[in-house]
C-alpha positions in Angstrom: -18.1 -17.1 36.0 -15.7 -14.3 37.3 -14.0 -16.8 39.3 -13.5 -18.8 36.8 -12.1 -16.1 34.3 -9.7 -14.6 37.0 -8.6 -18.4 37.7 -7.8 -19.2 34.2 -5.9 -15.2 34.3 -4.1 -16.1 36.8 -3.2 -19.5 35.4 -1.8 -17.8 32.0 0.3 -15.3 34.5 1.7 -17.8 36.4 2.8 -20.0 33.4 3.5 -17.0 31.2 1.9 -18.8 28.4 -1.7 -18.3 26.8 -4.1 -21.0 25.6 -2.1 -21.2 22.3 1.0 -22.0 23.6 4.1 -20.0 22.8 7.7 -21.6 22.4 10.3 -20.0 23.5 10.7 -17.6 20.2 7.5 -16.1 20.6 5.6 -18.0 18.2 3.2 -20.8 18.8 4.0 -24.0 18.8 2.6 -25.1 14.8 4.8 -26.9 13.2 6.5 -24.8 9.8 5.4 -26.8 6.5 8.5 -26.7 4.3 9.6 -28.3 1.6 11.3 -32.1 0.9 15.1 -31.5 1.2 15.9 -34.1 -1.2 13.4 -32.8 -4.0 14.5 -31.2 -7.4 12.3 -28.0 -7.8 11.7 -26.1 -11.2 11.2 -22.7 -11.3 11.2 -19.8 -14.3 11.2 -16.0 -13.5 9.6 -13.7 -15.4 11.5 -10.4 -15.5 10.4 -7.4 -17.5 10.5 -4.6 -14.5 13.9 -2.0 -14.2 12.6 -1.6 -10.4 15.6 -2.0 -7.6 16.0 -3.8 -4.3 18.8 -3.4 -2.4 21.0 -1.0 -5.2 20.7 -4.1 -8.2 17.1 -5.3 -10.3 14.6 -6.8 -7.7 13.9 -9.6 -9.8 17.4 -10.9 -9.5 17.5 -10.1 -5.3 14.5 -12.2 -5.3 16.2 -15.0 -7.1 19.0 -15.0 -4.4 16.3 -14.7 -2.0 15.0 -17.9 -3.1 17.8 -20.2 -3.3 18.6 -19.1 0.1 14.8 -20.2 0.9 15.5 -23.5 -0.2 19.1 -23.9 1.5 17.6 -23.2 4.9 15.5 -25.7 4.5 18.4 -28.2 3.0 18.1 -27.8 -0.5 21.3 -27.5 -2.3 21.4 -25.6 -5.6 22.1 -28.1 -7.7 18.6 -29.5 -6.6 17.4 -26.2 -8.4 16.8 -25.6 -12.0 16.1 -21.7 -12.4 15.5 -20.3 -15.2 15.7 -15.9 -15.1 13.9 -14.9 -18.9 14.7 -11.2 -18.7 12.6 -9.1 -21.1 11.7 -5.5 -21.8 13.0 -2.8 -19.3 14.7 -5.3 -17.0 16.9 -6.7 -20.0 19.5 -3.6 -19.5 20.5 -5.5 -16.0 22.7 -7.9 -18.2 24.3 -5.6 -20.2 28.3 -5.1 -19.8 29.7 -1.2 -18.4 29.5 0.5 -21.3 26.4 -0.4 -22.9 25.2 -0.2 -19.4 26.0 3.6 -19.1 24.4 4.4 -22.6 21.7 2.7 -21.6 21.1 4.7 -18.7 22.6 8.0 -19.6 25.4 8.1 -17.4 28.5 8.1 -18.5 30.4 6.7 -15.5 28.2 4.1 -14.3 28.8 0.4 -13.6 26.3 -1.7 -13.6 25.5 -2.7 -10.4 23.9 -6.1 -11.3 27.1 -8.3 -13.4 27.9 -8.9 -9.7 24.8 -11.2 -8.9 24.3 -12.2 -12.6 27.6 -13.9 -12.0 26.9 -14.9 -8.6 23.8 -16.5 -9.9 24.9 -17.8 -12.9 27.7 -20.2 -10.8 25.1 -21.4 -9.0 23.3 -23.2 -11.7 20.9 -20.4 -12.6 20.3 -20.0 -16.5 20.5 -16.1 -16.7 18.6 -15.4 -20.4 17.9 -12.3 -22.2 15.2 -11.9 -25.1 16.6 -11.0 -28.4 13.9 -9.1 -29.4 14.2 -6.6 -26.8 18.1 -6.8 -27.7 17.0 -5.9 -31.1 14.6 -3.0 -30.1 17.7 -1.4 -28.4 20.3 -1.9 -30.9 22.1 -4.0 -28.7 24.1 -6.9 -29.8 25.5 -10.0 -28.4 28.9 -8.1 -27.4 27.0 -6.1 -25.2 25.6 -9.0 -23.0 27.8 -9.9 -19.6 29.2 -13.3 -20.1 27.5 -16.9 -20.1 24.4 -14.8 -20.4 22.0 -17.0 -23.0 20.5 -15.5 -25.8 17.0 -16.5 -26.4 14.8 -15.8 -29.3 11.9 -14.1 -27.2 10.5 -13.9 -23.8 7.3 -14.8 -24.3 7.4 -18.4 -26.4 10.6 -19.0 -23.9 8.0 -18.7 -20.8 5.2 -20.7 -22.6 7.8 -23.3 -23.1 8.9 -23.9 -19.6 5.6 -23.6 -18.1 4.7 -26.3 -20.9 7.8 -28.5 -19.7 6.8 -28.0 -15.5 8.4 -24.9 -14.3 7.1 -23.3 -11.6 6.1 -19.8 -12.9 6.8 -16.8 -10.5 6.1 -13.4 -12.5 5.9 -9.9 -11.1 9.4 -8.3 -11.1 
């Protein structure tokens, strides 16, 4: 039995591999699932979190996170439909400077997330904001950055694209 042992040892030395085979980057040699290049994937975020990532809302880096998921696998945005239903604390991400600074009590801020709302938006995202929680704050539609939608609620807004097939992903 030890013979056998210290053969098989000295067999993995010699070919500096183990009995799960490892490729050249370290890991074995499983195939990665991913997904169909030429699908159309629908997704809706639900947003209600003010926590960051990365100096801007996490919700919204994980919505660039995701797109560039898809494009290493060959997915082009346009094979995307995303919807981003921001409610409650997370709604003051798509609000423009000024409101922004109110909002946060600092008079000099910028609001470090009209970069990637716009960044998003041009990629075919559909960037929405609940009006209730627009209301709540006495915010109006001035004080929304541009080509932001305006939707009536968060809630019926993510019953209805779970309804029509999105994909929900919730948490942020």
């Amino acid at each position: 039995m030890r013979l056998v042992l210290l053969t098989l040892l000295l067999s993995i030395l010699a070919t500096g591999t183990s009995a799960g085979a490892q490729s050249d980057d370290g890991f074995d040699d499983r195939p990665i699932v991913q997904v169909p290049a030429d699908g159309r994937y629908r997704v809706v975020y639900d947003m209600r979190s003010d926590q960051q990532a990365a100096g801007i809302n996490k919700g919204l880096y994980y919505v660039r996170g995701l797109i560039e998921a898809f494009r290493k696998q060959g997915v082009k945005p346009e094979q995307l439909d995303i919807h981003v239903v921001m409610h409650g604390r997370s709604a003051k991400a798509l609000l423009i400077d000024e409101t922004y600074q109110a909002a946060i009590d600092d008079p000099f801020a910028i609001n470090p997330n009209a970069k990637i709302v716009g960044d998003l938006i041009e990629l075919g995202v559909r960037v929405e904001i609940c009006h209730s929680a627009m209301k709540s704050k006495g915010w109006t539609k001035a004080d929304v950055l541009p080509d932001v939608a305006i939707i009536h609620d968060g809630y019926t807004r993510l019953i209805k694209l779970q309804n029509d097939g999105y994909a929900y992903i919730g948490g942020f």
